[in-house]
C-alpha positions, -999 to 999 in steps of 0.1 A, spaced: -407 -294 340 -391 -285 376 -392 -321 384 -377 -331 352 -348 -307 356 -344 -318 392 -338 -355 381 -318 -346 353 -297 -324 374 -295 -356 405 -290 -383 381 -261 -362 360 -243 -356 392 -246 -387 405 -232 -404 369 -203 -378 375 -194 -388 413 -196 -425 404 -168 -421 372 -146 -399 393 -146 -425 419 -139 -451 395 -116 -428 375 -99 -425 412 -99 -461 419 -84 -472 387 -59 -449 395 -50 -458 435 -47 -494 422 -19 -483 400 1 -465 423 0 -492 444 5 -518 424 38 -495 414 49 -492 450 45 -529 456 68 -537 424 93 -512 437 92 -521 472 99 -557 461 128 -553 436 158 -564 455 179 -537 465 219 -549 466 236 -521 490 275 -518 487 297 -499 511 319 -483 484 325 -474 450 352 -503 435 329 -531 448 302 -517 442 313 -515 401 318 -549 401 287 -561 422 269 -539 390 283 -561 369 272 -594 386 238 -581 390 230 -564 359 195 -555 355 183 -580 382 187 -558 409 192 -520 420 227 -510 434 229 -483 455 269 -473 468 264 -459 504 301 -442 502 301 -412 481 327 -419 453 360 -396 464 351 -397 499 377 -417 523 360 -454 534 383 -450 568 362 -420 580 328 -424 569 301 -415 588 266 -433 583 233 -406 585 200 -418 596 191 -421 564 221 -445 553 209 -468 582 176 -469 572 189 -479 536 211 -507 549 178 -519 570 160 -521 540 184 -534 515 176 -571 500 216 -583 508 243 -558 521 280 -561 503 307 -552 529 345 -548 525 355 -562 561 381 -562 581 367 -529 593 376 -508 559 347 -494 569 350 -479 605 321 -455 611 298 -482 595 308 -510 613 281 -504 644 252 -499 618 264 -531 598 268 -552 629 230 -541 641 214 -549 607 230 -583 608 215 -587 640 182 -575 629 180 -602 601 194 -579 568 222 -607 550 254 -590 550 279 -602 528 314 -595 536 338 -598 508 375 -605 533 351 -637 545 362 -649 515 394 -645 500 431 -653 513 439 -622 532 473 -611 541 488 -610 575 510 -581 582 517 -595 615 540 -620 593 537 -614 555 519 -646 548 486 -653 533 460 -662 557 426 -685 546 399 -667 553 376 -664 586 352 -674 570 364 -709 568 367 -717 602 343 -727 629 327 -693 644 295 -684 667 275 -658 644 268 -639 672 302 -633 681 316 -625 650 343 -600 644 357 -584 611 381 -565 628 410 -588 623 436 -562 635 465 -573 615 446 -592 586 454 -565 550 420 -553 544 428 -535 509 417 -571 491 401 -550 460 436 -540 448 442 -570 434 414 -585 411 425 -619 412 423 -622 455 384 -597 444 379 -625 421 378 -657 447 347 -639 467 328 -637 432 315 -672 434 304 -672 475 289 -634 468 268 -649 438 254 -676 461 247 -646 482 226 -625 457 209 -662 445 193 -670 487 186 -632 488 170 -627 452 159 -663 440 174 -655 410 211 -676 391 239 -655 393 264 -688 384 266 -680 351 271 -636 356 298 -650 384 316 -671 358 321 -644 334 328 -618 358 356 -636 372 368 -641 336 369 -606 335 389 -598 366 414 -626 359 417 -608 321 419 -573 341 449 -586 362 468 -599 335 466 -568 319 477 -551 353 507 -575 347 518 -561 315 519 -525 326 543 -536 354 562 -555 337 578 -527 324 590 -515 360 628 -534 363 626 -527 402 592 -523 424 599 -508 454 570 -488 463 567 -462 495 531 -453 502 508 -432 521 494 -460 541 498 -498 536 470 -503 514 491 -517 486 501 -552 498 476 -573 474 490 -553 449 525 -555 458 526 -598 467 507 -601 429 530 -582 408 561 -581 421 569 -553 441 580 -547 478 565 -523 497 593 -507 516 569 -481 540 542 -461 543 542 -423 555 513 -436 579 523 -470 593 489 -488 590 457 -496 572 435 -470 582 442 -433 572 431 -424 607 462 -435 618 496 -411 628 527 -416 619 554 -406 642 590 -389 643 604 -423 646 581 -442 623 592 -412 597 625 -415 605 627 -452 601 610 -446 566 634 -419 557 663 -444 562 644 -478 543 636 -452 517 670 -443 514 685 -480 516 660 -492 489 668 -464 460 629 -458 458 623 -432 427 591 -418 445 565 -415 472 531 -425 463 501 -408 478 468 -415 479 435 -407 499 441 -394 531 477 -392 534 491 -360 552 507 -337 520 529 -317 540 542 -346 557 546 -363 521 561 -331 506 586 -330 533 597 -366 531 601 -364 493 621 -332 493 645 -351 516 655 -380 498 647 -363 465 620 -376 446 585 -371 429 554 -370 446 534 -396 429 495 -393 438 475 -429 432 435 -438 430 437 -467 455 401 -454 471 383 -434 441 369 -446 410 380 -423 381 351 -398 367 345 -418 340 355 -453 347 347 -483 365 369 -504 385 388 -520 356 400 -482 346 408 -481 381 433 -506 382 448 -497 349 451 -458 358 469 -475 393 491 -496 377 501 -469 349 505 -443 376 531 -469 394 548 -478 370 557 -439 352 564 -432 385 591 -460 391 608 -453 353 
């Protein structure tokens, strides 16, 4: 009988061992099988919010998009962490601005283009402005150029190329090619309608400013020319005399802005992300006018970029009646 109970008591425990370890097995193989489907679902990282709406869009549900600039936070003075460069070295296809937009990224993005990540940058692909002369300029990225010495910084080359969705519109077609070598996956046919969209957006853009007789706009730095050379308006002067918001604007530069403001009849100064309020305040007190604040930089709450553009152009125009 003691015998009996030993082998009863062996073999039970033995039967119990070997279904755990299956039991645990079965499981491990899931997990993993898990992590390997997540670890291979391309991962599309954008700099910033207004591209990164409409790379959603191209995508869909063929990809994750993950925005590495909080929404509401200025793209001129972003600072990557260790974890945002990790995420850039192991995203599928990176979707830059250009034209150094994005100045405290620009070292991490030039490093994981060496290290073999595809970074796509959108001003490689559209007809930028030149504010060293007011005329369009083709692209870089259709001239003969060593990879290795590649620069974005184009110095005076507009970089603000989302703010009009017609000049967004003519990198859709070169950014799906992108996402198709990095994901093996069509977009031609996503590109197609998104485009569609944009040019519908922009026409719609049109309408709201066509109710403005007069478009002279002062700003808070010159981030509306795209705007500005698509529907009609002049940009008479920013309060800070450049693209970047890190930029200062000087007693002369304000005082030369006083005067063009005063020359052009504008009906208000329009602020935006990063531009000085006291300075602003003080400028508009002077020539006596409203303080208009725009989105240029920040998707609304709840809205993509198409609400973007609409809430721009609505803000604009109000403020010009």
């Amino acid at each position: 009988m003691p015998s009996f109970r030993k082998f009863f008591f062996f073999a039970s425990t033995t039967g119990l061992v070997f279904a755990l370890s299956a039991c645990s097995s079965s499981n491990d193989t899931s997990n993993s099988a898990s992590d390997t489907t997540a670890s291979t679902s391309p991962n599309v990282v954008v700099t910033y919010s207004a591209i990164g709406d409409v790379v959603s869009r191209l995508v869909g549900d063929s990809a994750t998009v993950t925005v590495l600039i909080p929404n509401g936070q200025d793209q001129h003075d972003f600072e990557p962490s260790a974890q945002d460069v990790e995420t850039l070295n192991n995203a599928t296809l990176v979707v830059s601005n250009g034209l150094d937009l994005e100045e405290g990224l620009e070292d991490a993005l030039v490093q994981v283009e060496k290290s073999g990540v595809s970074v796509f940058h959108i001003t490689d692909h559209v007809t930028l402005l030149d504010a060293a002369n007011g005329d369009e300029k083709e692209s870089a990225a259709k001239e003969e150029h060593d990879d290795e010495e590649e620069d974005h910084d184009h110095g005076t080359e507009d970089p603000h190329v989302w703010l009009d969705p017609e000049t967004l519109a003519q990198a859709i077609p070169a950014l799906a090619d992108a996402l198709t070598k990095a994901t093996g996956k069509d977009f031609a046919e996503e590109a197609a309608t998104v485009v569609n969209e944009l040019t519908a957006l922009s026409a719609k853009v049109r309408d709201i400013m066509g109710t403005v007789s007069e478009c002279n706009l002062v700003t808070g730095h010159d981030s509306l020319g795209y705007f500005a050379a698509r529907y009609s308006c002049t940009v008479v002067g920013a309060v800070i005399p450049g693209f970047s918001t890190a930029a200062e604007a000087s007693a002369g530069s304000l005082a030369e802005l006083r005067a063009l403001a005063k020359k052009n009849d504008v009906k208000a100064i329009f602020t935006e992300l990063g531009t000085p309020s006291d300075v602003t305040a003080q400028i508009a007190k002077e020539l006596g006018v409203e303080v208009v604040e725009l989105s240029t930089h920040v998707l609304p709450e709840n809205g993509g970029y198409d609400e973007m553009m609409t809430q721009l152009a609505t803000a604009i125009a109000n403020g010009l009646s």
